[in-house]
C-alpha positions in Angstrom: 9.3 87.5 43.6 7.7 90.5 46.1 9.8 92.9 47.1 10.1 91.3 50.8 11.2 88.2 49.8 14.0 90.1 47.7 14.9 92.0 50.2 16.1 89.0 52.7 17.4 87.7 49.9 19.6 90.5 49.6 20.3 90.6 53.2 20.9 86.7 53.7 23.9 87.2 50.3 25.0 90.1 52.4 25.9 87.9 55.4 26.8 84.9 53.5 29.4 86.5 51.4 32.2 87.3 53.7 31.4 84.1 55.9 31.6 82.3 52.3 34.9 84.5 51.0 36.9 82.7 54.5 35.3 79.5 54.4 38.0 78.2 52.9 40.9 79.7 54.6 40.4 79.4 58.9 36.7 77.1 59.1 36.3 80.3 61.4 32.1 80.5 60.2 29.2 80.0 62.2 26.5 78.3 60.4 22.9 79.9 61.7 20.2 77.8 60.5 15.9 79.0 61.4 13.2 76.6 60.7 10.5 78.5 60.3 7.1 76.4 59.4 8.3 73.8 56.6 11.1 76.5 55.2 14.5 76.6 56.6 17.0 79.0 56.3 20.8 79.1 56.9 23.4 82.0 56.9 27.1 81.6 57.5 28.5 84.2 60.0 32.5 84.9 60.1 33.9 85.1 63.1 37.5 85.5 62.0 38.2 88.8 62.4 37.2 88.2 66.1 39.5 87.4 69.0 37.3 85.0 70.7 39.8 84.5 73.8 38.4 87.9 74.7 35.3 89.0 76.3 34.4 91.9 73.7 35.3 89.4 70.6 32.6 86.7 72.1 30.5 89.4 72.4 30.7 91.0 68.7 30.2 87.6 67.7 27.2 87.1 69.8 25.8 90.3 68.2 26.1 89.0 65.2 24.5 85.7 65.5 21.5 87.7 67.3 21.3 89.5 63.9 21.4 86.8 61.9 19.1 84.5 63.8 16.5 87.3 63.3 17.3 86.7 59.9 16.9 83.7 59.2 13.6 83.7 60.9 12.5 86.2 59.0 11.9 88.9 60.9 12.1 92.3 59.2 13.5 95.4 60.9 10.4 98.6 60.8 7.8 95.2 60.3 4.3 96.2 62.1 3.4 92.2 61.8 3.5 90.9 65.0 5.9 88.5 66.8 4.2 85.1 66.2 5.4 81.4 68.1 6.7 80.1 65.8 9.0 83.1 65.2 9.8 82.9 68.8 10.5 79.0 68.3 12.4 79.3 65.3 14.3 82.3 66.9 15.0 80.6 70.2 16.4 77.2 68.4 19.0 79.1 66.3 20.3 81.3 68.5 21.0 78.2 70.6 22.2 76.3 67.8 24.7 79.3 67.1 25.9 79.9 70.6 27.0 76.2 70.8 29.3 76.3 67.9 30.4 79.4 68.7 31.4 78.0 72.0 33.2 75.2 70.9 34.9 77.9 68.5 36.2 79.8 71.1 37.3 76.5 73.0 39.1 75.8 70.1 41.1 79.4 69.7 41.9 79.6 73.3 
């Protein structure tokens, strides 16, 4: 395993974990999945620390999903590889996909 491919590891667990440690109690996660090429990705991102009635707690958890829609995309933070299409694609799609259910979260709350 190269030491790129360990290190999103490492960084997808990091996310996962405290979406995966409330999964069980509220069903307050948002579920970002990237298809990038044949490989697809998904993180869970907790939202249930967030007041999502409120204008700053939709946009934490929009910060968030940003983050981890890079992720699962595979974009790496300090990277000199450039931006390709099918980053942009698989970027585009699950920040969409995210936004959605995080909308009908908030409905939901408020």
């Amino acid at each position: 395993m190269s030491m790129k491919t360990l290190a999103a590891l490492a960084a997808t667990m990091a996310l996962a974990l405290p979406g995966a440690a409330s999964a069980g109690t509220d069903n307050m996660d948002v579920i970002v999945d990237g298809n990038s090429g044949a490989e697809t990705r998904s993180v869970a991102v907790s939202v249930a620390d967030l007041n999502l009635a409120s204008a700053s707690g939709i946009r934490r958890a929009d910060y968030r999903l940003i983050r981890a829609s890079k992720q699962v995309c595979g974009f790496v933070n300090g990277s000199i590889i450039p931006v390709t299409e099918d980053y942009r694609n698989c970027y585009g799609a699950a920040l969409d996909g995210a936004r959605s259910d995080l909308n009908a979260l908030a409905q939901r709350q408020g």
